[in-house]
PDB file of N, CA, C and O in Angstrom:
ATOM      1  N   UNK A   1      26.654 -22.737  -3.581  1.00  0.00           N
ATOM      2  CA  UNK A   1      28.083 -22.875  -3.385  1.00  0.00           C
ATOM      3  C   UNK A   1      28.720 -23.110  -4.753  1.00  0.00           C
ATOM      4  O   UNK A   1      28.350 -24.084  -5.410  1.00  0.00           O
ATOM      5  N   UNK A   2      29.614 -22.316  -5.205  1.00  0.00           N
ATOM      6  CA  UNK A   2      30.539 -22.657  -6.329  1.00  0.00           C
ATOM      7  C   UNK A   2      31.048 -24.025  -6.527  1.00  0.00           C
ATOM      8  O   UNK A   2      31.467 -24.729  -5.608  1.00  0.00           O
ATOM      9  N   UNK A   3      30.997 -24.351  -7.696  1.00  0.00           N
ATOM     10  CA  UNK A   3      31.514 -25.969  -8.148  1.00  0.00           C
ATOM     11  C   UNK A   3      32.785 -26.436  -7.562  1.00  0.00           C
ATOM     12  O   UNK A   3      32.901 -27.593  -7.157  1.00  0.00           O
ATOM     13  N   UNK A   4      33.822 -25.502  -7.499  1.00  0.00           N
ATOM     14  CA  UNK A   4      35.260 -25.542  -7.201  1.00  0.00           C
ATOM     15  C   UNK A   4      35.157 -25.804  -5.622  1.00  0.00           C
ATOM     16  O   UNK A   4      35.879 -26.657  -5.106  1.00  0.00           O
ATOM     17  N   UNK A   5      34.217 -25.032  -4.839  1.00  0.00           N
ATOM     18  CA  UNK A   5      34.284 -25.620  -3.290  1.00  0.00           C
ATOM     19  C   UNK A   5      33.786 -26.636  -2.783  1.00  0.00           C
ATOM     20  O   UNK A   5      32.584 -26.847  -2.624  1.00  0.00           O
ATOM     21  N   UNK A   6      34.989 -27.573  -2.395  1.00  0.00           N
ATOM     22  CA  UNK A   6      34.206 -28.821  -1.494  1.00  0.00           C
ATOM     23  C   UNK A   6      34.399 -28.676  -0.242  1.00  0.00           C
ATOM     24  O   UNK A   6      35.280 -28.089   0.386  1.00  0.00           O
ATOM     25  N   UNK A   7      33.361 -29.352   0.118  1.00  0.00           N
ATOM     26  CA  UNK A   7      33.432 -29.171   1.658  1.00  0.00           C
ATOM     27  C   UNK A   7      34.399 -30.545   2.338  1.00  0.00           C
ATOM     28  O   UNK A   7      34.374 -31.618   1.736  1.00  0.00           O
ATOM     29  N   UNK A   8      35.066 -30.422   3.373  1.00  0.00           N
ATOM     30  CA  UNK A   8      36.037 -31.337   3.532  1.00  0.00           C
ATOM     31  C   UNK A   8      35.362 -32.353   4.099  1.00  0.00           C
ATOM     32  O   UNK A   8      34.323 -32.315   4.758  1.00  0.00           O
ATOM     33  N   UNK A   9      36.282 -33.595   3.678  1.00  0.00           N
ATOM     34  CA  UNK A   9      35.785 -34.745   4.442  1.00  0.00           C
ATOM     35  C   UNK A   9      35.367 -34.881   5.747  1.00  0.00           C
ATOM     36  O   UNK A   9      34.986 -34.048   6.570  1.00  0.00           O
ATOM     37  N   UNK A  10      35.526 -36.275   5.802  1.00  0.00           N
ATOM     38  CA  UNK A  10      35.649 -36.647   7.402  1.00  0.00           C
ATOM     39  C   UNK A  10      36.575 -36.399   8.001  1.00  0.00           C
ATOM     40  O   UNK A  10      37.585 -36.385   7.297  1.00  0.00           O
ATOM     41  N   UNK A  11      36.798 -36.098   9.420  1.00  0.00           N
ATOM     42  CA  UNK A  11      37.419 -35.996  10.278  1.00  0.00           C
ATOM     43  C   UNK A  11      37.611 -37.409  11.414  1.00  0.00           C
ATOM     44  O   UNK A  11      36.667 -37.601  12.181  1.00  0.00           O
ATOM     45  N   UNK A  12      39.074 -38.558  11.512  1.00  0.00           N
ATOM     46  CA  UNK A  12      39.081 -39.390  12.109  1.00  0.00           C
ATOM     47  C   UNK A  12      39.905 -39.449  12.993  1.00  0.00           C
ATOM     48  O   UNK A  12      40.944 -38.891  12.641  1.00  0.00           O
ATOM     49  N   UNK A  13      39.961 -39.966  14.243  1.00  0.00           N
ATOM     50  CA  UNK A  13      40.766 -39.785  15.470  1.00  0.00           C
ATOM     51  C   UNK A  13      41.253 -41.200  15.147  1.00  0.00           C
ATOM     52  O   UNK A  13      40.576 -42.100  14.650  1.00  0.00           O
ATOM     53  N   UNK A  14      42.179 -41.234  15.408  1.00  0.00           N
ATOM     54  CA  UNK A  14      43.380 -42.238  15.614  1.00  0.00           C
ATOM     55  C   UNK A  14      43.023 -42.924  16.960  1.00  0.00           C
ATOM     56  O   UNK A  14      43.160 -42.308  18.017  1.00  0.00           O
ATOM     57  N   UNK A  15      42.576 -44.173  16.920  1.00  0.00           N
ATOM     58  CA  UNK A  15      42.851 -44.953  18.663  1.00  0.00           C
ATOM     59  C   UNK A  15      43.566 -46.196  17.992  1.00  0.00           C
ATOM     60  O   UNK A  15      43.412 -46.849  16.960  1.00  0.00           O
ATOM     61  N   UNK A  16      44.449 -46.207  19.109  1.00  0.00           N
ATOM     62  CA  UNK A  16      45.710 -47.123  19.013  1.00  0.00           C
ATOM     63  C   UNK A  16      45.734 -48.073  20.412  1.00  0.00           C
ATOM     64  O   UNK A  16      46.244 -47.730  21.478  1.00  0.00           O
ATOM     65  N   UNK A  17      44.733 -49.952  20.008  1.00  0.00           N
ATOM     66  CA  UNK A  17      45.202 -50.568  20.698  1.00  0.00           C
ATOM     67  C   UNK A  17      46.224 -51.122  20.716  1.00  0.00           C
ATOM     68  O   UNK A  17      46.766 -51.558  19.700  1.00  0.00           O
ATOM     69  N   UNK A  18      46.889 -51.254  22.371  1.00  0.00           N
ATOM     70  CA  UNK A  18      48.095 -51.618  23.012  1.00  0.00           C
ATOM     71  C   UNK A  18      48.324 -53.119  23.347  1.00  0.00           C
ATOM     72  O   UNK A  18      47.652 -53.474  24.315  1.00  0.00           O
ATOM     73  N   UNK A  19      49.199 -54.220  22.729  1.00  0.00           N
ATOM     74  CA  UNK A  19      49.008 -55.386  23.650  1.00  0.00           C
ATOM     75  C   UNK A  19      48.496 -55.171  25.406  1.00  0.00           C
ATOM     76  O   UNK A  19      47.495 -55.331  26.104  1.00  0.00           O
ATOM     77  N   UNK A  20      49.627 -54.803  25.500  1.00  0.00           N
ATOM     78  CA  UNK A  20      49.802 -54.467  27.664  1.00  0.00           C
ATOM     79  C   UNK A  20      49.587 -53.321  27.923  1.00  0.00           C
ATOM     80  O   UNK A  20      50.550 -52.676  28.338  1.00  0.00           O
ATOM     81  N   UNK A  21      48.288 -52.640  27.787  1.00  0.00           N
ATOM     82  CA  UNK A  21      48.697 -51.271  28.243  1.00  0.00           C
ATOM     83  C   UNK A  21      47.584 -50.594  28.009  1.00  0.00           C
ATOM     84  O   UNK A  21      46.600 -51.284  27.744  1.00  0.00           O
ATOM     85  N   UNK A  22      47.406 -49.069  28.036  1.00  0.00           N
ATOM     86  CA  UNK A  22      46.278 -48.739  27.448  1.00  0.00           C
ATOM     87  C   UNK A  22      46.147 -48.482  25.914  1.00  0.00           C
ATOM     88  O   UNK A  22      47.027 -48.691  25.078  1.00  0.00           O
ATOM     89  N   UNK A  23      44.574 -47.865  25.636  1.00  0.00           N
ATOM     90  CA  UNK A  23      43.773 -47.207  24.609  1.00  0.00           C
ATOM     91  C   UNK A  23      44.562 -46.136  24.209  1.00  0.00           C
ATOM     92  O   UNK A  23      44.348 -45.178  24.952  1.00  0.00           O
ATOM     93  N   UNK A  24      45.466 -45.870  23.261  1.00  0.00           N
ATOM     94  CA  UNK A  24      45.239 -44.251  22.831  1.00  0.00           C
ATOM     95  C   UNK A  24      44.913 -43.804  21.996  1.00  0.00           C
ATOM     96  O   UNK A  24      44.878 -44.333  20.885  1.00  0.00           O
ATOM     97  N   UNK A  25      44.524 -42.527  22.309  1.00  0.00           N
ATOM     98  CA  UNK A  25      43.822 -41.437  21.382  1.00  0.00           C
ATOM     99  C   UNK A  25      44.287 -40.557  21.060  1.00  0.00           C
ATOM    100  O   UNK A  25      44.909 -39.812  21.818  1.00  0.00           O
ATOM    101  N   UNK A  26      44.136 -40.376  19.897  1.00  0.00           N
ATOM    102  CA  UNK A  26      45.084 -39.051  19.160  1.00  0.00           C
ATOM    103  C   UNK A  26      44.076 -37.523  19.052  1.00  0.00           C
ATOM    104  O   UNK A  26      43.057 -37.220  18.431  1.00  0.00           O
ATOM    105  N   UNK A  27      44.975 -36.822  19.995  1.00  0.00           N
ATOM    106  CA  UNK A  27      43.961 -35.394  19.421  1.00  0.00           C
ATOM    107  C   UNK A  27      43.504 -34.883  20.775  1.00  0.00           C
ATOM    108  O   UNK A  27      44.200 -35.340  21.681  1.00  0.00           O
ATOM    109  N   UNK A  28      42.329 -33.895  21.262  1.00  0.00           N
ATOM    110  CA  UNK A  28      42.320 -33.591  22.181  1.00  0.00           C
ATOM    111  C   UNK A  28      40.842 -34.495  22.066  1.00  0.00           C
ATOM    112  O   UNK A  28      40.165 -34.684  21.055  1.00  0.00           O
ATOM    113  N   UNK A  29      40.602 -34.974  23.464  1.00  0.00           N
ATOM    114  CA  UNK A  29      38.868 -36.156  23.091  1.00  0.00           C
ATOM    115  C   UNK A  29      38.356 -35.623  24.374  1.00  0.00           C
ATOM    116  O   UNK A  29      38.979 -35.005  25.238  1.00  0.00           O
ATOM    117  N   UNK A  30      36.903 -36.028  24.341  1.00  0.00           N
ATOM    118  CA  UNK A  30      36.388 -35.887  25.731  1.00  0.00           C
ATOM    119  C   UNK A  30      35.724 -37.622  25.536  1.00  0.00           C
ATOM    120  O   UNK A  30      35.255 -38.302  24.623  1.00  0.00           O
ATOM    121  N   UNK A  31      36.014 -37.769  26.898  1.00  0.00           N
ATOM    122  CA  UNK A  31      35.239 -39.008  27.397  1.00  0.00           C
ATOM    123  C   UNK A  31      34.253 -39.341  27.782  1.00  0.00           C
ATOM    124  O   UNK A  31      34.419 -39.454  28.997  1.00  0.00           O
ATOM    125  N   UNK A  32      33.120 -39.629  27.508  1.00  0.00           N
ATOM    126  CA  UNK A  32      31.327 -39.806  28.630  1.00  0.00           C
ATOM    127  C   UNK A  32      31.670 -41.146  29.471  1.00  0.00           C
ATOM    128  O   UNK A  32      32.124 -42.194  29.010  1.00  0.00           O
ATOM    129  N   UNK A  33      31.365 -40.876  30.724  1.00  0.00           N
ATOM    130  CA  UNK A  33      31.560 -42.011  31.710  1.00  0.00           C
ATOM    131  C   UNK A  33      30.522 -42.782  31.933  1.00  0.00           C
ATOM    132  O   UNK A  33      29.518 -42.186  31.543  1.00  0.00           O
ATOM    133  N   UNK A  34      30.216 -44.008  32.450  1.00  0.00           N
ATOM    134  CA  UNK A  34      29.226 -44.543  32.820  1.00  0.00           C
ATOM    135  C   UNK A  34      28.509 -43.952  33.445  1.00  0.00           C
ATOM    136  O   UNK A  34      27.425 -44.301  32.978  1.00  0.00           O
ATOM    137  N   UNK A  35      28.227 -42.971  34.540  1.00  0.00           N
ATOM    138  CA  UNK A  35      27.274 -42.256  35.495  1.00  0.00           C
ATOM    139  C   UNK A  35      27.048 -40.942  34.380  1.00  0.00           C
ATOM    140  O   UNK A  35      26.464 -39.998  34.912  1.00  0.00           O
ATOM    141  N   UNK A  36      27.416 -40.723  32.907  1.00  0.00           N
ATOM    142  CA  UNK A  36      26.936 -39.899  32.572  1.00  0.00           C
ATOM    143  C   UNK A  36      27.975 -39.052  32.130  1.00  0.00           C
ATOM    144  O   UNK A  36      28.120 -38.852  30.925  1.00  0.00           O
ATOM    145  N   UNK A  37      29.087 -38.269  33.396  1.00  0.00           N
ATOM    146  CA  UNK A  37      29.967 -37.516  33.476  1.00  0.00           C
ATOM    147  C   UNK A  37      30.572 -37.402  32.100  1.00  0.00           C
ATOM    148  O   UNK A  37      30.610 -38.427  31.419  1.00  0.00           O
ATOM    149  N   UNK A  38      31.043 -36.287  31.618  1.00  0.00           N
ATOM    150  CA  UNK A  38      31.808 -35.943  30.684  1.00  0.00           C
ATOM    151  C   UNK A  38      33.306 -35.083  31.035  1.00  0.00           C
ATOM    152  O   UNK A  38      33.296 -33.954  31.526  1.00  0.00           O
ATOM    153  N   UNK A  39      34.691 -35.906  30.655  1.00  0.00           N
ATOM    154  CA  UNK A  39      35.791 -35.699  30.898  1.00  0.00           C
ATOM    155  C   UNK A  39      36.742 -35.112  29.808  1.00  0.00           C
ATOM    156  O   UNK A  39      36.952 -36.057  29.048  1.00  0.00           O
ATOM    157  N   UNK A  40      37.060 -34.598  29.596  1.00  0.00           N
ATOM    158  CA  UNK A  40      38.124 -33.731  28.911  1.00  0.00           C
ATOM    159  C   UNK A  40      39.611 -33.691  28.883  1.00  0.00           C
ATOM    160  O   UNK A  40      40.220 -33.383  29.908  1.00  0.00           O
ATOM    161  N   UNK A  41      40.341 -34.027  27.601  1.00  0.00           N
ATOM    162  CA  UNK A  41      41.800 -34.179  27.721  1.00  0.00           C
ATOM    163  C   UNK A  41      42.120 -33.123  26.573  1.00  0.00           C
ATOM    164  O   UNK A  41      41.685 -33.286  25.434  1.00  0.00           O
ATOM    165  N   UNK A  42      42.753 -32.241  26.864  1.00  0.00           N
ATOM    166  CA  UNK A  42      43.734 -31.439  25.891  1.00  0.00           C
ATOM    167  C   UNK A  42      44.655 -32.233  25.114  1.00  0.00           C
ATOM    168  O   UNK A  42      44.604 -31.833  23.951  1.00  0.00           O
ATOM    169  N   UNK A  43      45.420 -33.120  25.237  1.00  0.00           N
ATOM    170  CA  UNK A  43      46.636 -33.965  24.682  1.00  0.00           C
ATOM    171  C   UNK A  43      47.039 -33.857  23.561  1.00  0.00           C
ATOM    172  O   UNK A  43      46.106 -33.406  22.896  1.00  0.00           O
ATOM    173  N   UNK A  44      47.638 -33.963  23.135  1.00  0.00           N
ATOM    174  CA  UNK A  44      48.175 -34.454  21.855  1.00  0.00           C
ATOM    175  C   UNK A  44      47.602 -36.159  21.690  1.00  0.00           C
ATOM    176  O   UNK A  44      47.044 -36.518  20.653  1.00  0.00           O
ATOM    177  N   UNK A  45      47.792 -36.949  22.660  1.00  0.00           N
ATOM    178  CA  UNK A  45      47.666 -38.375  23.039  1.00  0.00           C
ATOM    179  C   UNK A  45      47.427 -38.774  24.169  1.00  0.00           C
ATOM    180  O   UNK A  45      48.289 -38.856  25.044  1.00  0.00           O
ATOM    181  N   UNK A  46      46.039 -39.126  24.339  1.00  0.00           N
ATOM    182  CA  UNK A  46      45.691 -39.573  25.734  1.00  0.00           C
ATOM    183  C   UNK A  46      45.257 -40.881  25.838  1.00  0.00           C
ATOM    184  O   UNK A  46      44.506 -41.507  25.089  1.00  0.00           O
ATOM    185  N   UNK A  47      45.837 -41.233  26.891  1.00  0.00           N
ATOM    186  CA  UNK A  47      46.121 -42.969  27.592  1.00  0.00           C
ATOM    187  C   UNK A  47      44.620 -43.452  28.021  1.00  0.00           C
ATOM    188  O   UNK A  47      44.382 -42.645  28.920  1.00  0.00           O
ATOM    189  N   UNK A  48      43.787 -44.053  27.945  1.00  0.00           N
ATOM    190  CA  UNK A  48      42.640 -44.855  28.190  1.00  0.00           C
ATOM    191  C   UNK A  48      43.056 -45.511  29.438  1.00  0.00           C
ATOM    192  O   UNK A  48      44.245 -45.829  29.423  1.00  0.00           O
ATOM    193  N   UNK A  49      42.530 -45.754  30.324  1.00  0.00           N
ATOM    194  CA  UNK A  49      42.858 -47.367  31.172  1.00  0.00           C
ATOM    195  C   UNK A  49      41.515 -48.675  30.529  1.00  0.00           C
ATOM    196  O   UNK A  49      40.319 -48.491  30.303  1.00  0.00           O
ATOM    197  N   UNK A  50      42.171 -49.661  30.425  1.00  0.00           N
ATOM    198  CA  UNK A  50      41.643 -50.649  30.013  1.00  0.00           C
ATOM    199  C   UNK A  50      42.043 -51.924  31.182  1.00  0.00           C
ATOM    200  O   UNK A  50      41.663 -53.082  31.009  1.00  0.00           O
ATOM    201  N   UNK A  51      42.752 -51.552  32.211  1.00  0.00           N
ATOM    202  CA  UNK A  51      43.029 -52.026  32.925  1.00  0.00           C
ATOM    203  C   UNK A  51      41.946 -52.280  34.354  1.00  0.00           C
ATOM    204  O   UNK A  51      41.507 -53.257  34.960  1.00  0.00           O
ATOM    205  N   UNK A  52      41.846 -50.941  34.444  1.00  0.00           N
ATOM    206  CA  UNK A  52      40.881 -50.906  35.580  1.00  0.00           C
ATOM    207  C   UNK A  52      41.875 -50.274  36.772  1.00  0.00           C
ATOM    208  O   UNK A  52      41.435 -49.496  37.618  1.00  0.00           O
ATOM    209  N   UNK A  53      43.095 -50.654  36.732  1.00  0.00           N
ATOM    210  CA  UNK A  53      43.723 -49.997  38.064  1.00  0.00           C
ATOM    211  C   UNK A  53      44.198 -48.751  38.368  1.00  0.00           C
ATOM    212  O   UNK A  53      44.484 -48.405  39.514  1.00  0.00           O
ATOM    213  N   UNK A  54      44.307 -47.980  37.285  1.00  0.00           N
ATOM    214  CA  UNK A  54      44.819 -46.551  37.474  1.00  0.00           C
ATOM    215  C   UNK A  54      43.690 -45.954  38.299  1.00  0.00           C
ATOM    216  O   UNK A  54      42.492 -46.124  38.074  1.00  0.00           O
ATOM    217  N   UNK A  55      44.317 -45.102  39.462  1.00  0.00           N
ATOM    218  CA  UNK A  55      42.935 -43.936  39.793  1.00  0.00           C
ATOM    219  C   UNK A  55      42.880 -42.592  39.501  1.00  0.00           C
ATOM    220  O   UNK A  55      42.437 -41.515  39.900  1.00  0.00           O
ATOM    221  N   UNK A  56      43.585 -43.171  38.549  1.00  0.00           N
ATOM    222  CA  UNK A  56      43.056 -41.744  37.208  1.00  0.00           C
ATOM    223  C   UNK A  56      42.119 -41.930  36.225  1.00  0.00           C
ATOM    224  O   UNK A  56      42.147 -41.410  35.110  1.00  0.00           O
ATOM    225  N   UNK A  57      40.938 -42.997  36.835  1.00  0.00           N
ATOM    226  CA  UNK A  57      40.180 -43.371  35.663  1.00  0.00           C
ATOM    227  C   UNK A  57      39.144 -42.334  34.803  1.00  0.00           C
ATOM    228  O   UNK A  57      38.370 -41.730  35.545  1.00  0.00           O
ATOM    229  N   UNK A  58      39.043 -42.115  33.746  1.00  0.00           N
ATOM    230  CA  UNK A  58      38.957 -43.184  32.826  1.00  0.00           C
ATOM    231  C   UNK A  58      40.568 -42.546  32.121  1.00  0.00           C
ATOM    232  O   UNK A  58      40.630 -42.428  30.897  1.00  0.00           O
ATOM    233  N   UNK A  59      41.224 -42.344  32.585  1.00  0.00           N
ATOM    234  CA  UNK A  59      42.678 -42.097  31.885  1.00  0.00           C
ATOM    235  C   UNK A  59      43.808 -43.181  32.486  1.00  0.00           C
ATOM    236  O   UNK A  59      43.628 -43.972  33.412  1.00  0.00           O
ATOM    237  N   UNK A  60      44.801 -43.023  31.838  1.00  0.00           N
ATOM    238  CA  UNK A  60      46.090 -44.337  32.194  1.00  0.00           C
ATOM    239  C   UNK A  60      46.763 -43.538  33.335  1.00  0.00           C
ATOM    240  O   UNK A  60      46.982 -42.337  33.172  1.00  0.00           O
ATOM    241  N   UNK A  61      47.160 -44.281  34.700  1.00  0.00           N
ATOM    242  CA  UNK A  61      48.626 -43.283  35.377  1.00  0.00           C
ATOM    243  C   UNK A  61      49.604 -44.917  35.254  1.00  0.00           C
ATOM    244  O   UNK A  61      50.142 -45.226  36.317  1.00  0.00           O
ATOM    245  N   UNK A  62      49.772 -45.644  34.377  1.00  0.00           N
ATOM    246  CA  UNK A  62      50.428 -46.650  34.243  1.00  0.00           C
ATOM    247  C   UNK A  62      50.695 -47.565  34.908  1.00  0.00           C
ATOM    248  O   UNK A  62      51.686 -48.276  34.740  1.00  0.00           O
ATOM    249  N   UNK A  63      49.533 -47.753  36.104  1.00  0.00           N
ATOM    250  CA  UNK A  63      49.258 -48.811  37.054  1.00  0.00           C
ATOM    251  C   UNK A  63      49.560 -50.350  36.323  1.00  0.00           C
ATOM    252  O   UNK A  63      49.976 -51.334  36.934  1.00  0.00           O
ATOM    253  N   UNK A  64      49.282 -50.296  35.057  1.00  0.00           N
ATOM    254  CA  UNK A  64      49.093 -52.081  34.374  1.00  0.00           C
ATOM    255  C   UNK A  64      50.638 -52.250  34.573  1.00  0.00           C
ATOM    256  O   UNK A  64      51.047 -53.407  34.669  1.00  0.00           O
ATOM    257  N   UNK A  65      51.772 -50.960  34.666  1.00  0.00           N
ATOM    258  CA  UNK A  65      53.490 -51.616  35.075  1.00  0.00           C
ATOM    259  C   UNK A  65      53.483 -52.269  35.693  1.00  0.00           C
ATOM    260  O   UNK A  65      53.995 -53.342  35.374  1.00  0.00           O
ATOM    261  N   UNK A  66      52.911 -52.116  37.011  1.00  0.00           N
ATOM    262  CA  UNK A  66      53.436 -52.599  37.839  1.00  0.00           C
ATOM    263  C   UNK A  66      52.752 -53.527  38.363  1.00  0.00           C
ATOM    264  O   UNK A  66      53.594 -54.408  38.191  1.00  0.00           O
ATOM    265  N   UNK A  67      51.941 -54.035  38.846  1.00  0.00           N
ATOM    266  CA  UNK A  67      51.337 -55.163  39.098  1.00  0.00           C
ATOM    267  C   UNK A  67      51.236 -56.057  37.693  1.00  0.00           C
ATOM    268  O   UNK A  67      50.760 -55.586  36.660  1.00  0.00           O
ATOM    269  N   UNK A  68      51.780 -57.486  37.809  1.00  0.00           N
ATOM    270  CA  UNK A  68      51.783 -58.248  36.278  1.00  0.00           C
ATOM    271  C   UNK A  68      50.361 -59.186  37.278  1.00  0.00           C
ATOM    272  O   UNK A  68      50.101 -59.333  38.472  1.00  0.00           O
ATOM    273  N   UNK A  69      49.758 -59.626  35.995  1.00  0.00           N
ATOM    274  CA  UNK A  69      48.388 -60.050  36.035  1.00  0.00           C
ATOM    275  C   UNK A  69      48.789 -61.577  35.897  1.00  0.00           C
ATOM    276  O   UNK A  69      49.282 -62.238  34.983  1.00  0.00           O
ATOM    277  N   UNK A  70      48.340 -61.885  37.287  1.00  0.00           N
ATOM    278  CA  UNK A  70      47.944 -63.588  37.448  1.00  0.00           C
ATOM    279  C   UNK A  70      47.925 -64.419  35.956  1.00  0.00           C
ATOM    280  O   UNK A  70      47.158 -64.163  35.028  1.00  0.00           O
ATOM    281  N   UNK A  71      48.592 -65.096  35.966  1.00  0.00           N
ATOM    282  CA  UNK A  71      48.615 -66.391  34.938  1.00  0.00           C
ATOM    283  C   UNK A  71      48.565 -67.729  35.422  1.00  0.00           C
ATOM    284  O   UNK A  71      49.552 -68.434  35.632  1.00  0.00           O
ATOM    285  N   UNK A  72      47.120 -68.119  35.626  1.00  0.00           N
ATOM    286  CA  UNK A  72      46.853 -69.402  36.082  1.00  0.00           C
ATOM    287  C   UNK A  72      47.707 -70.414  35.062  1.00  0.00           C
ATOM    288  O   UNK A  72      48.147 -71.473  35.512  1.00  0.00           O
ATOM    289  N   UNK A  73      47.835 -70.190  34.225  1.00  0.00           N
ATOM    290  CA  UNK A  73      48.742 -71.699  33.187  1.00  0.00           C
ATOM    291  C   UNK A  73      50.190 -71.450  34.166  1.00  0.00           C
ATOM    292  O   UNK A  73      50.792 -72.438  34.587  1.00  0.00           O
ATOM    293  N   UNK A  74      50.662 -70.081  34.467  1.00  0.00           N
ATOM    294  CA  UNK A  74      52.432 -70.294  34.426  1.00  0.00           C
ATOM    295  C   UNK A  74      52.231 -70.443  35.919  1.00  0.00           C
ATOM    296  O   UNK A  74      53.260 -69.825  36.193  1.00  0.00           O
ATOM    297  N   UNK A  75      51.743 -70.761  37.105  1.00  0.00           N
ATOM    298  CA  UNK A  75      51.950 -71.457  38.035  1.00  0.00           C
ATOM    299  C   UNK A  75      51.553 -72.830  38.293  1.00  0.00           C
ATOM    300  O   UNK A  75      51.775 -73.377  39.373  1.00  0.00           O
ATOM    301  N   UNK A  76      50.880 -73.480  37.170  1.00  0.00           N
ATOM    302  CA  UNK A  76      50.302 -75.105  37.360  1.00  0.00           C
ATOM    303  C   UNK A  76      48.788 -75.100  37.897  1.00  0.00           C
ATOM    304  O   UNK A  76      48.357 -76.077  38.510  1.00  0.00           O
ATOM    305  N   UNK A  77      47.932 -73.874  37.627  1.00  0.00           N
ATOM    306  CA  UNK A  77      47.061 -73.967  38.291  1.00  0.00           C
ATOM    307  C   UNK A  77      45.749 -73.531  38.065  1.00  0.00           C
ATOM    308  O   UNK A  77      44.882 -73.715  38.920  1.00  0.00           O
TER     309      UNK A  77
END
């Protein structure tokens, strides 16, 4: 290979944790699931659930809106 050609770096995906909300990922990703399965997102930016409640798992359908998560301190208990 000629001196003048380098071969390009690394290549890094952007994941962007959310206080309240999900994982995202920048780019198109595939996901491996626990049973193995391998999932596929085209996106520009795709939503993770880290929640557990979307049943779009392993992707976000923005289930963490709407149900707010128990806070044993803010009821005395």
């Amino acid at each position: 290979m000629p001196a003048d050609r380098r071969l390009p770096g690394p290549v890094f995906a952007r994941v962007t944790v959310t206080d309240d909300g999900p994982v995202l990922v920048a780019g198109p990703v595939e996901v491996q699931l626990p049973d193995g399965r391998v999932v596929r997102s085209e996106r520009a930016v795709t939503a993770l659930c880290v929640c557990r409640r979307s049943r779009r798992q392993p992707f976000c359908d923005t289930s963490h809106r709407r149900k707010a998560r128990l806070d044993p301190e803010a009821d005395g208990g």
